[in-house]
Backbone as JSON, one array per atom type, in Angstrom:
{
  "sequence": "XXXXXXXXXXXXXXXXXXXXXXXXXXXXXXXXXXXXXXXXXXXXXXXXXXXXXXXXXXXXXXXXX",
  "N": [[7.1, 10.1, 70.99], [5.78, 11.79, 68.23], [6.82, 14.14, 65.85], [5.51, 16.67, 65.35], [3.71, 18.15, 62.14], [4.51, 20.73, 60.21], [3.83, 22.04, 57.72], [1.41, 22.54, 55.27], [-1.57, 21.47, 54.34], [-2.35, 19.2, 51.78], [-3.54, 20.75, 48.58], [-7.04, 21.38, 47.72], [-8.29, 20.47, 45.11], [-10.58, 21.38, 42.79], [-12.91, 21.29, 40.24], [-12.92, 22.25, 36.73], [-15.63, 24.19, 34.62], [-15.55, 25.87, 32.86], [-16.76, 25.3, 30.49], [-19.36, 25.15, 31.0], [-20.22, 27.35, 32.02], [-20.19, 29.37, 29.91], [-21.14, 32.13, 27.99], [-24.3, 31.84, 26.12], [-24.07, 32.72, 22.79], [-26.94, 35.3, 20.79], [-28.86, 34.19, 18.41], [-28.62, 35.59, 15.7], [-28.14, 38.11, 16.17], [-25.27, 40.44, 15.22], [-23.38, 41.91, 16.74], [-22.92, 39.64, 19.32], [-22.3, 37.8, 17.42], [-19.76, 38.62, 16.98], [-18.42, 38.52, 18.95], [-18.19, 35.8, 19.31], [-16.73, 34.72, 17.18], [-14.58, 36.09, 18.48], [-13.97, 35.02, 20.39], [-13.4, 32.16, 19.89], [-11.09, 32.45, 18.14], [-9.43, 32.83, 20.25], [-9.39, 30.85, 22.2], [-8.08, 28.87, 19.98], [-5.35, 29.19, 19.85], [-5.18, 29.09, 22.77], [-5.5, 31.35, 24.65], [-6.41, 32.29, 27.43], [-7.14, 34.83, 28.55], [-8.04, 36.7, 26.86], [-10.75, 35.13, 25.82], [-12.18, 35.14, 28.26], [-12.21, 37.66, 28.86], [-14.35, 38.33, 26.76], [-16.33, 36.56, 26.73], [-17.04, 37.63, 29.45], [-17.69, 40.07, 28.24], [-19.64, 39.29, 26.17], [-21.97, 38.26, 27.88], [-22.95, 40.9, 29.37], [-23.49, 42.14, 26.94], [-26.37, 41.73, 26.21], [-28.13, 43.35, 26.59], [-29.87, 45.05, 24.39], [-31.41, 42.81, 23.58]],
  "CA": [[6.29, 11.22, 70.57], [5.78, 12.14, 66.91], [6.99, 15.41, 65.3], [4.2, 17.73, 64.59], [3.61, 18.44, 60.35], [5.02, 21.76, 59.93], [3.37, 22.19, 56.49], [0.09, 22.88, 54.75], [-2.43, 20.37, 53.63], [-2.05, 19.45, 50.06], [-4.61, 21.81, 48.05], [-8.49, 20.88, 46.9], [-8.6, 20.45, 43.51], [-11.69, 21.87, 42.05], [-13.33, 20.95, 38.42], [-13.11, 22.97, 35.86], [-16.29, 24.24, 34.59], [-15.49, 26.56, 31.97], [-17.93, 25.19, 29.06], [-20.91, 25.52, 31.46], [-20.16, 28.83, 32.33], [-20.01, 30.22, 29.31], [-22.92, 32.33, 27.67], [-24.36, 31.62, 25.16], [-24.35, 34.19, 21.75], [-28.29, 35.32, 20.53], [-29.06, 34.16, 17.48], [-29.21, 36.89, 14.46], [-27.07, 39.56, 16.66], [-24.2, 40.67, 14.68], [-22.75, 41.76, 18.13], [-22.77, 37.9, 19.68], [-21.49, 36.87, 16.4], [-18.46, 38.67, 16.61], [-17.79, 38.28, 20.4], [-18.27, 34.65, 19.76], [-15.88, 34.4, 17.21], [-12.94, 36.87, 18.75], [-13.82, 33.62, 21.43], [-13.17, 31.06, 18.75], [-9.91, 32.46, 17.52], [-8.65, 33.1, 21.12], [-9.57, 29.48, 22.15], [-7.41, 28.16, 19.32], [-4.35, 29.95, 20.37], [-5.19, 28.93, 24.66], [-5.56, 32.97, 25.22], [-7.58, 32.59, 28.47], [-7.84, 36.22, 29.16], [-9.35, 36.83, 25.83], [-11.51, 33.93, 25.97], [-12.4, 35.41, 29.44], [-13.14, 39.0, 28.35], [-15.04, 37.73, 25.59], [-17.39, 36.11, 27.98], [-17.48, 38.87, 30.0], [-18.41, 41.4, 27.33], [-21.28, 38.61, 25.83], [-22.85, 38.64, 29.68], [-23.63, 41.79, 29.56], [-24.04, 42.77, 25.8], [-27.93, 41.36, 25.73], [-28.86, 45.21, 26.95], [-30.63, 45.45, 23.55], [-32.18, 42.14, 22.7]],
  "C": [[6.59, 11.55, 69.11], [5.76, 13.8, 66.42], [5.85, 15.95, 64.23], [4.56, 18.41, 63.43], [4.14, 19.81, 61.13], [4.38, 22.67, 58.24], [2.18, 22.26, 56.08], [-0.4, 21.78, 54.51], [-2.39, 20.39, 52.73], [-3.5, 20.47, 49.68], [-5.46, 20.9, 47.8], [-8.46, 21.52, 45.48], [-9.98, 20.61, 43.13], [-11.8, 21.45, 40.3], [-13.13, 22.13, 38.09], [-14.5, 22.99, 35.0], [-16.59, 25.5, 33.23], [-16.79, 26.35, 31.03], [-19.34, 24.95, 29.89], [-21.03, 26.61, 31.57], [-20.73, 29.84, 31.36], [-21.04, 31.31, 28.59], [-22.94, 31.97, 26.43], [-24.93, 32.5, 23.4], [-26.05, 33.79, 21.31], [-28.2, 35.03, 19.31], [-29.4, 35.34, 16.12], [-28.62, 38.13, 14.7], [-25.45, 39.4, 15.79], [-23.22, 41.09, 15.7], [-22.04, 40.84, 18.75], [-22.03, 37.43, 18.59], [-19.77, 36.63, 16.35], [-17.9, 38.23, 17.8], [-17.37, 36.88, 19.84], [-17.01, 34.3, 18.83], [-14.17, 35.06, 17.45], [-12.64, 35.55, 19.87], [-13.43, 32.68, 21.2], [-11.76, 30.93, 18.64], [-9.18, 32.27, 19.16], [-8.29, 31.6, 21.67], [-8.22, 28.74, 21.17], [-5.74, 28.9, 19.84], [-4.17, 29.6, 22.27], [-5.2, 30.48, 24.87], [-6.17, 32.8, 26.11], [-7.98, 33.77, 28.92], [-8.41, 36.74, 28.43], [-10.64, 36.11, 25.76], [-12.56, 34.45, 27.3], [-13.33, 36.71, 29.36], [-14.06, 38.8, 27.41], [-16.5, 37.22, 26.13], [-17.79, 37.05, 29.24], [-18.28, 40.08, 28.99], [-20.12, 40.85, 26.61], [-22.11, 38.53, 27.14], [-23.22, 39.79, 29.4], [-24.07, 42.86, 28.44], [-26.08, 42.38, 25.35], [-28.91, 42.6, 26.35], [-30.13, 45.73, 25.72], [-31.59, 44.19, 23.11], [-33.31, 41.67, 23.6]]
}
């Protein structure tokens, strides 16, 4: 008789999907401009929670255009 696993199944690895996700800034908004590059700088640095908020705040800044 064989001793029954005791342990989890290894995990599902999921893609990463980040650069589809992301939105994309409006052209000519000084708004988008800046989000996009506080997104830029954060990016260069790996900040993901800036990078994150950043993309959160451009989602739902197109209230005016």
């Amino acid at each position: 008789m064989t001793k029954p696993r005791t342990y989890p199944t290894a995990p599902v690895e999921l893609p990463m999907r980040e650069a589809e996700l992301e939105p994309v800034p409006v052209e000519g908004c000084a708004g988008c401009a800046e989000l996009d590059k506080v997104r830029a700088r954060a990016r260069v640095v790996n900040d993901q929670a800036t990078i994150t908020d950043a993309n959160v705040l451009l989602r739902r800044h197109p209230d005016g255009h």
